[in-house]
Biopython code that builds the backbone (N, CA, C, O; Angstrom):
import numpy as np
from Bio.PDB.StructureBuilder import StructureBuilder

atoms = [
    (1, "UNK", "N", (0.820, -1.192, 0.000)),
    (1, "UNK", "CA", (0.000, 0.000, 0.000)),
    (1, "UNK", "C", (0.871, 1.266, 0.000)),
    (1, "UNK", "O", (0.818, 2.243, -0.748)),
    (2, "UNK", "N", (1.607, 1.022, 0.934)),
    (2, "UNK", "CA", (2.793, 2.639, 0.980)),
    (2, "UNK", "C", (3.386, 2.786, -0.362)),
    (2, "UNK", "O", (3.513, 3.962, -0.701)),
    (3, "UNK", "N", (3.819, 1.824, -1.294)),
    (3, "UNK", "CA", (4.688, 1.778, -2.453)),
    (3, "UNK", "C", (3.672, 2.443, -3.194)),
    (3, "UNK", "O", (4.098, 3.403, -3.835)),
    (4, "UNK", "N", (2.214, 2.172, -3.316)),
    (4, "UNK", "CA", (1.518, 2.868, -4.263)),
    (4, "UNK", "C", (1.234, 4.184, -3.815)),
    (4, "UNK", "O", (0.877, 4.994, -4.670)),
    (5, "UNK", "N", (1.331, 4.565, -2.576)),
    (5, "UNK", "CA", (1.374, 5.792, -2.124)),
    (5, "UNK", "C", (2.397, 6.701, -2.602)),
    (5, "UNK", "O", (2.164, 7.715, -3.260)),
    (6, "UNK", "N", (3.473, 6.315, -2.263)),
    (6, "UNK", "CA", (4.975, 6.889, -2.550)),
    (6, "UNK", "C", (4.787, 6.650, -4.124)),
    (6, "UNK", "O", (5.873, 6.797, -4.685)),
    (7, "UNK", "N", (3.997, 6.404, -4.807)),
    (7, "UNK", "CA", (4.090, 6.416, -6.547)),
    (7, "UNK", "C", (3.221, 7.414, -6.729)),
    (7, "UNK", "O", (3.537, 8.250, -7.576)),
    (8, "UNK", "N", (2.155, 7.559, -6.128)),
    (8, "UNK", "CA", (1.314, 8.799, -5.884)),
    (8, "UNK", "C", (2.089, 10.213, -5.701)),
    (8, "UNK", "O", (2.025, 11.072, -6.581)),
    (9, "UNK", "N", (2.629, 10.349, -4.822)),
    (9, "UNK", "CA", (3.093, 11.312, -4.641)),
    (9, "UNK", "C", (4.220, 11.983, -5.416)),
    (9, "UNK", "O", (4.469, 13.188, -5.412)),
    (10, "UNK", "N", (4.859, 11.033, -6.076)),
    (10, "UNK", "CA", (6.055, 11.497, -7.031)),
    (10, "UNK", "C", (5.296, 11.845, -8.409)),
    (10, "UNK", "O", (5.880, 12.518, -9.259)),
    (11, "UNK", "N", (3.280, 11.123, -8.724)),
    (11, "UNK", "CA", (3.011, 11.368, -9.597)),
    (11, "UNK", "C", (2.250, 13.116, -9.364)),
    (11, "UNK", "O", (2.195, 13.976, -10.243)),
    (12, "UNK", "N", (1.875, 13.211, -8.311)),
    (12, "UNK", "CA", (1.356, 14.465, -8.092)),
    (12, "UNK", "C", (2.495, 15.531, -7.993)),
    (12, "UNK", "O", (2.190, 16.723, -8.007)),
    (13, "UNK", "N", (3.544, 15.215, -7.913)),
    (13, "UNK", "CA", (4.662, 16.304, -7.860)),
    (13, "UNK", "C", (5.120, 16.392, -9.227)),
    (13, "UNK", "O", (5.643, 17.460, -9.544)),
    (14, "UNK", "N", (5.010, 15.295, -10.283)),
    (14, "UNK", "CA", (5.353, 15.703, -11.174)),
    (14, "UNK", "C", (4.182, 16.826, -11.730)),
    (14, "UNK", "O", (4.468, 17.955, -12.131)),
    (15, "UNK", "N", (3.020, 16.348, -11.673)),
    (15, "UNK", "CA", (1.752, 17.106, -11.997)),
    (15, "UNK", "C", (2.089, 18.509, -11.712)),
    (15, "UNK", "O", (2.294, 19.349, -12.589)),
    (16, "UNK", "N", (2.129, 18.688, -10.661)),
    (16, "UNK", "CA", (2.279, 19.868, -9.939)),
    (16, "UNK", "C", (3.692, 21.181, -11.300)),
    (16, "UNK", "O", (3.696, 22.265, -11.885)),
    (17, "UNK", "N", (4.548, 20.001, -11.062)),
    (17, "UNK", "CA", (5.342, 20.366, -12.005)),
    (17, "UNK", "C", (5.361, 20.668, -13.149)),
    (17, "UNK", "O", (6.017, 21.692, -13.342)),
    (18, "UNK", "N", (4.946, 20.251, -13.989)),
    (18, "UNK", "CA", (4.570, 20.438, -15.182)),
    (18, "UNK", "C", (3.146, 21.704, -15.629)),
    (18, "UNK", "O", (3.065, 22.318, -16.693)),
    (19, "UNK", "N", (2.263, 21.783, -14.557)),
    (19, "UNK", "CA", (1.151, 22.223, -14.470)),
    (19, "UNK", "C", (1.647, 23.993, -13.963)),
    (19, "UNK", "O", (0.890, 24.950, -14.128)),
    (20, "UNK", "N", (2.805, 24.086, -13.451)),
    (20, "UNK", "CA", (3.061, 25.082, -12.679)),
    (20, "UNK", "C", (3.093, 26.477, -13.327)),
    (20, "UNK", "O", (4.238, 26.663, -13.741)),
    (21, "UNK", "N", (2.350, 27.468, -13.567)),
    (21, "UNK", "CA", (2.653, 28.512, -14.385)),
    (21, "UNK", "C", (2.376, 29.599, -14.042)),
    (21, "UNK", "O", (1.937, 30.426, -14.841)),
    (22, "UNK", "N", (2.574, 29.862, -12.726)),
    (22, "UNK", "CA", (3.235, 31.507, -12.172)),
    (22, "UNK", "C", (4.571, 31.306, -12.884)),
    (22, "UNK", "O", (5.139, 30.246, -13.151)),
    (23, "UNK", "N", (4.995, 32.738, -13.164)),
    (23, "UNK", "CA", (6.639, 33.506, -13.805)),
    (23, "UNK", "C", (7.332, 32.951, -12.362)),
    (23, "UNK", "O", (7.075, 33.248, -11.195)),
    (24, "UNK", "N", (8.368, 31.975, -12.972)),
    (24, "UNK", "CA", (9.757, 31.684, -12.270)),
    (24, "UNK", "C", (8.954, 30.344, -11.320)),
    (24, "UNK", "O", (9.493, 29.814, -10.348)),
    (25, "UNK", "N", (7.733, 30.012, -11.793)),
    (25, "UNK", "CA", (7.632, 28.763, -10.810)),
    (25, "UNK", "C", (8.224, 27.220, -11.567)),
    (25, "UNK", "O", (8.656, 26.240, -10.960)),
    (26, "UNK", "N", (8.070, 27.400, -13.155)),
    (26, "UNK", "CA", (8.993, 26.503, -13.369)),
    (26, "UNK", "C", (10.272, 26.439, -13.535)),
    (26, "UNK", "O", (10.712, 25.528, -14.237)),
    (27, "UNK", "N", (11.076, 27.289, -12.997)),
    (27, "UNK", "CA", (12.483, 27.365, -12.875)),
    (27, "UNK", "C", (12.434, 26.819, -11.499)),
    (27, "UNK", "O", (12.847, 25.674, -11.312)),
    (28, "UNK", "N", (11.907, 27.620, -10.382)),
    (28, "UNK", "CA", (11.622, 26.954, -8.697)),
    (28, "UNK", "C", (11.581, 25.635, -8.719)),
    (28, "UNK", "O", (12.216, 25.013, -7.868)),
    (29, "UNK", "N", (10.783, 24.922, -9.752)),
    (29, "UNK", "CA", (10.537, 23.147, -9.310)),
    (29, "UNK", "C", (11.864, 22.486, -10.118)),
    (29, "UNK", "O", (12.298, 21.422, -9.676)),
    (30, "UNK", "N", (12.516, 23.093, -11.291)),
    (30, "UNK", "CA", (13.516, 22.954, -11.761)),
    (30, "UNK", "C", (14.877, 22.648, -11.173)),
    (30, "UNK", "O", (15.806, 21.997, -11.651)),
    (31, "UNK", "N", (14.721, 23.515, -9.588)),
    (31, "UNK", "CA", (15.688, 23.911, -9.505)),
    (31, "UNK", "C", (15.777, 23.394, -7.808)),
    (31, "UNK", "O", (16.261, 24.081, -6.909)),
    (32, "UNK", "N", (15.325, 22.347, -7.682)),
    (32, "UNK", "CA", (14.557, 22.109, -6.595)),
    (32, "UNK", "C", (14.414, 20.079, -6.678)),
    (32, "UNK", "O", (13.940, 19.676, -7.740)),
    (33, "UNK", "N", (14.699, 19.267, -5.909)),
    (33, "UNK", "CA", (14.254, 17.922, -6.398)),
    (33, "UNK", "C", (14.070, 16.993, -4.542)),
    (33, "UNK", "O", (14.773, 17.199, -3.553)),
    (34, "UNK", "N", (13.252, 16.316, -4.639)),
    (34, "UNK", "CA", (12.689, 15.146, -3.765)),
    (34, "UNK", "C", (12.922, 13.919, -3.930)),
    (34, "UNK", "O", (13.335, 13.588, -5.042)),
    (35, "UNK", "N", (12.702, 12.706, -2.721)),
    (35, "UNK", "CA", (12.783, 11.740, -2.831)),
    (35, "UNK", "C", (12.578, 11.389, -1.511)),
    (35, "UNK", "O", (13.134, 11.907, -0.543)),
    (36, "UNK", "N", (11.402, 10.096, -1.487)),
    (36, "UNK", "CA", (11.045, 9.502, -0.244)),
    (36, "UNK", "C", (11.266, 8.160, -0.036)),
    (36, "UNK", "O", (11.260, 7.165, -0.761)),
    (37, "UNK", "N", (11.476, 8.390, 1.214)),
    (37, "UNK", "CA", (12.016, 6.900, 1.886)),
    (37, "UNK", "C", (10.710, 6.032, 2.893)),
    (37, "UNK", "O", (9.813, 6.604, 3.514)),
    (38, "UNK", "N", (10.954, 4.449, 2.811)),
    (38, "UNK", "CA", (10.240, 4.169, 3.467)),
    (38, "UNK", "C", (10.399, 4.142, 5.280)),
    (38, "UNK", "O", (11.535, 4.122, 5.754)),
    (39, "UNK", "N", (9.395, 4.142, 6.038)),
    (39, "UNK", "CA", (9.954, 3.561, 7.117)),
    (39, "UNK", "C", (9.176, 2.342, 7.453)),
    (39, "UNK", "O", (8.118, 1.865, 7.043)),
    (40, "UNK", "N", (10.428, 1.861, 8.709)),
    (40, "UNK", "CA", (10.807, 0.826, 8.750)),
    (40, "UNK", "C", (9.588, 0.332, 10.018)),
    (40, "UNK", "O", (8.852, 1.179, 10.524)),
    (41, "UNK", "N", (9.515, -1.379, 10.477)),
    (41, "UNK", "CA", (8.727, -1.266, 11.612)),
    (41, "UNK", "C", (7.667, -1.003, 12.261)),
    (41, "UNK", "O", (6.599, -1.280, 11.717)),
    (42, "UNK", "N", (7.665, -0.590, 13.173)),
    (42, "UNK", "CA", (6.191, 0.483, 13.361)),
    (42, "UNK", "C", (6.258, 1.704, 12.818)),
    (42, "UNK", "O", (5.308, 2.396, 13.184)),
    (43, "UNK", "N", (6.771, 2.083, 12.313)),
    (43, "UNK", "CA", (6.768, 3.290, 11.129)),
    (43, "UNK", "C", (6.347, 3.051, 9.413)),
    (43, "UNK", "O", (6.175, 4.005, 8.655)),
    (44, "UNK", "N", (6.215, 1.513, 8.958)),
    (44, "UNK", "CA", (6.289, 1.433, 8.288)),
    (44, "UNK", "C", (4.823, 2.268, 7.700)),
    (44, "UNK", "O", (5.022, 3.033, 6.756)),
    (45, "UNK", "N", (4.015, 2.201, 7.989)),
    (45, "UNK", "CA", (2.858, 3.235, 7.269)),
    (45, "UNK", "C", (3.278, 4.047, 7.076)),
    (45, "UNK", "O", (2.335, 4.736, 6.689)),
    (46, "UNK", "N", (4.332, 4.771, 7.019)),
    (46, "UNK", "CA", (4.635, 6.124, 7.033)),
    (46, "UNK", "C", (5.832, 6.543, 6.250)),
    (46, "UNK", "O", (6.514, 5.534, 6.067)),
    (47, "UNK", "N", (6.323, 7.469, 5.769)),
    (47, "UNK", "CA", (7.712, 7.409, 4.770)),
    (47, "UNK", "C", (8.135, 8.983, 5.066)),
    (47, "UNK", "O", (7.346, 9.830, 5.485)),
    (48, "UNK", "N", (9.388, 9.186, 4.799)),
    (48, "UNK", "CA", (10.118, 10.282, 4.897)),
    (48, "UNK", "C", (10.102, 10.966, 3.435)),
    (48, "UNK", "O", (10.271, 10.363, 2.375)),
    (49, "UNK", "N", (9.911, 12.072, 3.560)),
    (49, "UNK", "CA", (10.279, 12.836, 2.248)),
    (49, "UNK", "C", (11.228, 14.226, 2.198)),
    (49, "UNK", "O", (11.084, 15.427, 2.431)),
    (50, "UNK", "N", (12.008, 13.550, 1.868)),
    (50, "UNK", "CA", (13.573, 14.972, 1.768)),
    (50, "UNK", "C", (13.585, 15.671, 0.627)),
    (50, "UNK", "O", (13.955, 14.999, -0.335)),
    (51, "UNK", "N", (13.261, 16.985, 0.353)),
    (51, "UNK", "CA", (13.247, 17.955, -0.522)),
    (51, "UNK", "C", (14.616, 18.939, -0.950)),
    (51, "UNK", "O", (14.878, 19.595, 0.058)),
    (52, "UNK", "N", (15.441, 19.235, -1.897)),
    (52, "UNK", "CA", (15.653, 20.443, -1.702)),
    (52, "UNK", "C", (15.693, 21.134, -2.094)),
    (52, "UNK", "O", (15.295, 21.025, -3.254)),
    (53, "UNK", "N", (16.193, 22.643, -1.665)),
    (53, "UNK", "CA", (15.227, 23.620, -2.303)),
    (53, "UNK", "C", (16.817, 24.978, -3.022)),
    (53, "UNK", "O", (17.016, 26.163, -2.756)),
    (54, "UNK", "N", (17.437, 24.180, -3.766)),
    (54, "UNK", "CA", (18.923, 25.021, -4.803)),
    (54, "UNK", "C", (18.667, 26.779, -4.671)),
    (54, "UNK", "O", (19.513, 27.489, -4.128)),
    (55, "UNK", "N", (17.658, 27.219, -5.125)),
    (55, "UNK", "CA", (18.034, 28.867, -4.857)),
    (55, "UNK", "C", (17.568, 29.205, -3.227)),
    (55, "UNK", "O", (18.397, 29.850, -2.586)),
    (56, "UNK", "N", (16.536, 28.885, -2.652)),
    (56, "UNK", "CA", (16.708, 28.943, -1.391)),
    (56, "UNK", "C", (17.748, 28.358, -0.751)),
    (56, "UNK", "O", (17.853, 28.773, 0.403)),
    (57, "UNK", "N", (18.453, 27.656, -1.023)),
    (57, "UNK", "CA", (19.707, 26.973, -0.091)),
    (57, "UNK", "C", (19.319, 26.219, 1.744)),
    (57, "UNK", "O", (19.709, 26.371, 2.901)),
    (58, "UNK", "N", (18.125, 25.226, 0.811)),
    (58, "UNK", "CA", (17.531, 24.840, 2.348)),
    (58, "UNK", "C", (17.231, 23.367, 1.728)),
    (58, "UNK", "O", (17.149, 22.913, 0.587)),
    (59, "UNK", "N", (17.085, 22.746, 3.294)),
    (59, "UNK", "CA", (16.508, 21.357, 2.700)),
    (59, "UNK", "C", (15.427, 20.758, 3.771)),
    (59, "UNK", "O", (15.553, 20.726, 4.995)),
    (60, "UNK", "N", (14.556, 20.389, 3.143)),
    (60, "UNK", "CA", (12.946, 19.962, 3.948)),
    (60, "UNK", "C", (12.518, 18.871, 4.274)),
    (60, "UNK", "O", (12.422, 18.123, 3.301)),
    (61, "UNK", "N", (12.170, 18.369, 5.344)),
    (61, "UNK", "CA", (12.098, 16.963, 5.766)),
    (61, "UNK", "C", (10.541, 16.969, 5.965)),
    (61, "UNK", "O", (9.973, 17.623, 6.840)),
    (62, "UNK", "N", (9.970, 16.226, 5.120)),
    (62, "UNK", "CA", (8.369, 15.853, 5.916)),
    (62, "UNK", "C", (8.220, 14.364, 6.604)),
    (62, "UNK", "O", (9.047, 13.475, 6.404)),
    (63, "UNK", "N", (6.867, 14.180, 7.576)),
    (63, "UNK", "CA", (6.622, 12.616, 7.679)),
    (63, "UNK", "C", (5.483, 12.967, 6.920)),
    (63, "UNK", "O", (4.848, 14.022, 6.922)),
    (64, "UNK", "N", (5.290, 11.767, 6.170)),
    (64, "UNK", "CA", (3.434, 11.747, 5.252)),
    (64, "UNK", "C", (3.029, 10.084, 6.130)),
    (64, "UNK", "O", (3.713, 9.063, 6.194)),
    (65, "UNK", "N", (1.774, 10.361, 6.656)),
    (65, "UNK", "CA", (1.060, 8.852, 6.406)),
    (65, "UNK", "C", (0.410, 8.153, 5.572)),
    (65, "UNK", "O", (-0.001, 8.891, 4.677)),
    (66, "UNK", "N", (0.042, 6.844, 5.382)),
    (66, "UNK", "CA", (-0.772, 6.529, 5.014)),
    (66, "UNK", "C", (-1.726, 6.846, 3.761)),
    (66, "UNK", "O", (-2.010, 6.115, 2.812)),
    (67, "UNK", "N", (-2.227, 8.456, 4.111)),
    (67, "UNK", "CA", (-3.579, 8.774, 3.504)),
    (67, "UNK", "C", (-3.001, 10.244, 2.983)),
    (67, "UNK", "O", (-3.717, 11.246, 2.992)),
    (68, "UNK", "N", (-1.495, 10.257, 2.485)),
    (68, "UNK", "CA", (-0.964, 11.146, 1.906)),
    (68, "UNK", "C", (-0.695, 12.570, 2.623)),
    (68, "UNK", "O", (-0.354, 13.620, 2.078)),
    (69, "UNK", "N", (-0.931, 12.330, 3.942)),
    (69, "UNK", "CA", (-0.990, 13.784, 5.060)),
    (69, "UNK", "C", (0.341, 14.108, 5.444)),
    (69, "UNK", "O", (0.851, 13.339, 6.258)),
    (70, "UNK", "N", (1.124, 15.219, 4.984)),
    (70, "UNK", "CA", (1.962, 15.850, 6.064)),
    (70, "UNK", "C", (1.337, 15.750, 7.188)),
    (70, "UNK", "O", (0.150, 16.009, 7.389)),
    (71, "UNK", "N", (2.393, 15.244, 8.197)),
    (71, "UNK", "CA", (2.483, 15.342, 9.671)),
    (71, "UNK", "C", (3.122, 16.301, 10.630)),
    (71, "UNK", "O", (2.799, 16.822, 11.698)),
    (72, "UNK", "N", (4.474, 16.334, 9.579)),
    (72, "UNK", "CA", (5.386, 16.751, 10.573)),
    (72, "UNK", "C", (6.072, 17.263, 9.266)),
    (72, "UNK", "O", (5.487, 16.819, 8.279)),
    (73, "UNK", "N", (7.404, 18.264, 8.883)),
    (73, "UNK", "CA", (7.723, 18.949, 8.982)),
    (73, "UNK", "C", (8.932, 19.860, 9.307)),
    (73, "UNK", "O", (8.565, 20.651, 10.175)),
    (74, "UNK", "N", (10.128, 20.056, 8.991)),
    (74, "UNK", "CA", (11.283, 21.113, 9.196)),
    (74, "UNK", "C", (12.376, 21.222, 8.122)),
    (74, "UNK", "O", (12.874, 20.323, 7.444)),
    (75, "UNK", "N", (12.651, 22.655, 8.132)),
    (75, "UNK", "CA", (13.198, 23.108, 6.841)),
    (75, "UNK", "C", (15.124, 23.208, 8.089)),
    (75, "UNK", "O", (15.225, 23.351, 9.308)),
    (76, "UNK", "N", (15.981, 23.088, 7.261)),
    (76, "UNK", "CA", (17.275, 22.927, 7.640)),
    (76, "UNK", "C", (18.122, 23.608, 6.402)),
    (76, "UNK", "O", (18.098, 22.929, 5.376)),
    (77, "UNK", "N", (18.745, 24.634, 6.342)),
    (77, "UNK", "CA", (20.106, 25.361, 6.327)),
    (77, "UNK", "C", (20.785, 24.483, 5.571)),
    (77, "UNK", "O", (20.505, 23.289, 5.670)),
    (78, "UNK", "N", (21.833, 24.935, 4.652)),
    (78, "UNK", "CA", (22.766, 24.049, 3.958)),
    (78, "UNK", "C", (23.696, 23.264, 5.371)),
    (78, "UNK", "O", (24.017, 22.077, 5.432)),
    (79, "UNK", "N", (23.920, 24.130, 6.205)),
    (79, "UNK", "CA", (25.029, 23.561, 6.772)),
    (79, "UNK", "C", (24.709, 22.469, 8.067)),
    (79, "UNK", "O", (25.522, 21.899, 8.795)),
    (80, "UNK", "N", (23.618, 22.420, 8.068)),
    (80, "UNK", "CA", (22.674, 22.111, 8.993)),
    (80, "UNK", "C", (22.623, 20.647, 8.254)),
    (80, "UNK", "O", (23.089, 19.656, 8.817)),
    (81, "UNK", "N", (22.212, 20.602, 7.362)),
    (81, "UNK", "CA", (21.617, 19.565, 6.206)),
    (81, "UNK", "C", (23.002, 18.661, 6.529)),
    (81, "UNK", "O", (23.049, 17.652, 7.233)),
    (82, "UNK", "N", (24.093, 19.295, 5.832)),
    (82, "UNK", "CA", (25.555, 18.838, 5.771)),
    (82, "UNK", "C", (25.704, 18.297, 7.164)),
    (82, "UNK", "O", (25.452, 17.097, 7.264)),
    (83, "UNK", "N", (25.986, 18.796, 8.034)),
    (83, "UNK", "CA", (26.081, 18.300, 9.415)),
    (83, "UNK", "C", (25.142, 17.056, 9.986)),
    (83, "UNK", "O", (25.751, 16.272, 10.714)),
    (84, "UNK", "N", (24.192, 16.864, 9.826)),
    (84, "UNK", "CA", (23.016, 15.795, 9.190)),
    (84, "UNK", "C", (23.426, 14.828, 8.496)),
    (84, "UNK", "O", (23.531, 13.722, 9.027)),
    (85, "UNK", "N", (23.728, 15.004, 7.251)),
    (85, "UNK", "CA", (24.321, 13.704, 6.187)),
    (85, "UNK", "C", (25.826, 13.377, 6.631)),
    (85, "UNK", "O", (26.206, 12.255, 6.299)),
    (86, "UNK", "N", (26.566, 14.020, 7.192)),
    (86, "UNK", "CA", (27.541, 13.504, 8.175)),
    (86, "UNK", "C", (27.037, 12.528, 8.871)),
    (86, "UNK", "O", (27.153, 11.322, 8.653)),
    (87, "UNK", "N", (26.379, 13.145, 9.858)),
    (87, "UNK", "CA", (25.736, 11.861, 11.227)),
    (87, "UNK", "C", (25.253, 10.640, 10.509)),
    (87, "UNK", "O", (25.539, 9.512, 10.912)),
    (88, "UNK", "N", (24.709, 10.804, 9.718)),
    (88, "UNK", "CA", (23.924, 9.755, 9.437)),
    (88, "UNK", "C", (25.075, 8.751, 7.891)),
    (88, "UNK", "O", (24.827, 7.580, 7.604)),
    (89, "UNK", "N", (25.917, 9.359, 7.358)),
    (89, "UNK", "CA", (26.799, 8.532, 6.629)),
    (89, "UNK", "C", (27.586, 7.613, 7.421)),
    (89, "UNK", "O", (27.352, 6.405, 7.426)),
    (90, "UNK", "N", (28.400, 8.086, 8.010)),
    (90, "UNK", "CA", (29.184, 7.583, 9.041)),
    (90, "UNK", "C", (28.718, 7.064, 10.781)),
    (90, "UNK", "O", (27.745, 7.647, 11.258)),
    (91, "UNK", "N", (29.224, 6.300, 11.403)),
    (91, "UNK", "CA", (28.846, 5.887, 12.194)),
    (91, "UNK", "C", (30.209, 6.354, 13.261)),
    (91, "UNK", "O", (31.384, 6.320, 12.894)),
    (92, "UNK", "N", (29.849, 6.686, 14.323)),
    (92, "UNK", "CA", (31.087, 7.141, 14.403)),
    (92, "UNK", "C", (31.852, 6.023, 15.770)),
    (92, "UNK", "O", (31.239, 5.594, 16.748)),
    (93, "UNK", "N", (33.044, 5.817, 15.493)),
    (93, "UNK", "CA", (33.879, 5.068, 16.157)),
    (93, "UNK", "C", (34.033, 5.543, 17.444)),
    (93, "UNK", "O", (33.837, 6.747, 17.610)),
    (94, "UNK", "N", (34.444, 4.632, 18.710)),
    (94, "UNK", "CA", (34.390, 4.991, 19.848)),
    (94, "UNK", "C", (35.240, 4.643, 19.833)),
    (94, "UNK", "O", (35.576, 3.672, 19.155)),
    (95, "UNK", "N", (36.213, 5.510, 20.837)),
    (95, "UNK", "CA", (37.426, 6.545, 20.871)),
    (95, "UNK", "C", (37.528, 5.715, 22.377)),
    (95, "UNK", "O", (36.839, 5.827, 23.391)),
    (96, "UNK", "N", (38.778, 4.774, 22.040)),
    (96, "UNK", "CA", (39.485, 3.937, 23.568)),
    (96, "UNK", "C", (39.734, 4.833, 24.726)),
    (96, "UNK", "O", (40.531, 5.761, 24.585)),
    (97, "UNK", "N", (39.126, 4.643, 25.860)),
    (97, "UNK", "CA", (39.415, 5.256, 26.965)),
    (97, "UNK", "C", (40.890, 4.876, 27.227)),
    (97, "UNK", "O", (41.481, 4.032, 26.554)),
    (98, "UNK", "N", (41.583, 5.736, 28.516)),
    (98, "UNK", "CA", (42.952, 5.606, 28.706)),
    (98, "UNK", "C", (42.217, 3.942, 29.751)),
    (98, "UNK", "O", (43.182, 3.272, 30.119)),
    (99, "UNK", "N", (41.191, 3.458, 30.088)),
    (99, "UNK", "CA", (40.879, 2.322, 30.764)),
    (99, "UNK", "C", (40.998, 1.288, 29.614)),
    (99, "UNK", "O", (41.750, 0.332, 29.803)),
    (100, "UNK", "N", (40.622, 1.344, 28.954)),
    (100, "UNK", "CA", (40.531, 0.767, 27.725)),
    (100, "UNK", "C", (42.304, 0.406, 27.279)),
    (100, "UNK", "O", (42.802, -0.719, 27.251)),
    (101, "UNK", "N", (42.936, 1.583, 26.995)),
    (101, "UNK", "CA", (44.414, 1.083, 26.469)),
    (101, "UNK", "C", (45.128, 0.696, 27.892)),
    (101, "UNK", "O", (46.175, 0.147, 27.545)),
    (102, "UNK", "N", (45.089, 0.708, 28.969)),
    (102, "UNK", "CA", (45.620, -0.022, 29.902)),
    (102, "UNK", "C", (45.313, -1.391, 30.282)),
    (102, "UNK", "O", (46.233, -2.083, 30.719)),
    (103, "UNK", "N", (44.033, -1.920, 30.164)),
    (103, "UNK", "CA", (43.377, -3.212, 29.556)),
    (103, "UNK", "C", (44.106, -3.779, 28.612)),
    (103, "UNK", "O", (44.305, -4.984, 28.767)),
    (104, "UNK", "N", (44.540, -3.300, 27.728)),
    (104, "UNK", "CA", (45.334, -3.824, 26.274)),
    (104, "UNK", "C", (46.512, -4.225, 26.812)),
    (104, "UNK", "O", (46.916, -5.383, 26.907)),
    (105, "UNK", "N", (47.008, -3.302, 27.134)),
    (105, "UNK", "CA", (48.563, -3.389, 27.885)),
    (105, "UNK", "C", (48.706, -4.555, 28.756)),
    (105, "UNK", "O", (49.697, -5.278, 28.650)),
    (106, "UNK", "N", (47.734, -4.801, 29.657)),
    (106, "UNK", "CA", (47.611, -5.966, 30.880)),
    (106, "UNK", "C", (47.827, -7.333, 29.808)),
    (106, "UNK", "O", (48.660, -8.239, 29.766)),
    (107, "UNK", "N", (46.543, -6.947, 28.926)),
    (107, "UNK", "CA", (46.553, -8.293, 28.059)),
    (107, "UNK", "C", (47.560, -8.772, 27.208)),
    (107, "UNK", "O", (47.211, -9.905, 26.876)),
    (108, "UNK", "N", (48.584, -8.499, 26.709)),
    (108, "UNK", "CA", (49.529, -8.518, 26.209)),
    (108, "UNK", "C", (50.992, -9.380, 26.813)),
    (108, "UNK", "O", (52.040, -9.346, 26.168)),
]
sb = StructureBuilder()
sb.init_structure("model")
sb.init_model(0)
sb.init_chain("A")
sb.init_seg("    ")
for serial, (resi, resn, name, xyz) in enumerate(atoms, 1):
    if name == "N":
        sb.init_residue(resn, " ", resi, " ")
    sb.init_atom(name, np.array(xyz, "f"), 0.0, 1.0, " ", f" {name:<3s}", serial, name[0])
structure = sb.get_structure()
C-alpha cells in the first residue's frame, strides 16, 4: 500500500510540475528535487520525504502517512543539512578510553 502511495506522490509532484505557471515557478521546481524513503517497523505506514530547495539553499524533511498527510515537517540550512548527512553517513567510532588502552597493555 505505501509503495503505491509513494508512486502517488512522485506522480502528483510531477503534476504539480509540469502544471506550474506563475513567472519563475517553473524554474523553482527545476531547480529544486525530492525523494522519499520508506519507514521501517512500526513506522512502516509512514515514509520520509527529503526535498531540496537550490536557490533557497535549504533542505525539507516531511513525515506523510498513510492517507498522503503531512504530519510533521522542518526546513534545515545548507550547513545544517551537511552536518546531518555527516551523522547519518558515518557511524562514528568509539574513541578507547585511557581504561581501555591499559586493559590492552595488561593483556599482552
Amino acid at each position: 500500500m505505501l509503495s503505491a502511495w509513494l508512486g502517488a506522490v512522485t506522480a502528483r509532484q510531477k503534476s504539480r510540475e509540469s502544471s506550474a505557471t506563475a513567472p519563475g515557478a517553473r524554474r523553482r521546481c527545476a531547480a529544486s528535487s525530492s525523494s522519499s524513503f520508506r519507514g521501517v517497523d512500526a513506522d512502516e505506514h509512514r515514509a520520509l520525504r527529503v526535498s531540496r530547495y537550490v536557490p533557497e539553499r535549504r533542505v525539507r524533511f516531511s513525515v506523510w502517512d498513510e492517507s498522503g498527510t503531512a504530519r510533521a515537517a522542518v526546513s534545515l540550512d545548507e550547513d545544517e543539512a551537511a552536518r546531518l548527512a555527516d551523522f547519518v553517513a558515518r557511524p562514528r567510532s568509539r574513541r578507547p578510553s585511557l581504561i581501555d588502552d591499559l586493559r590492552a597493555l595488561v593483556r599482552r
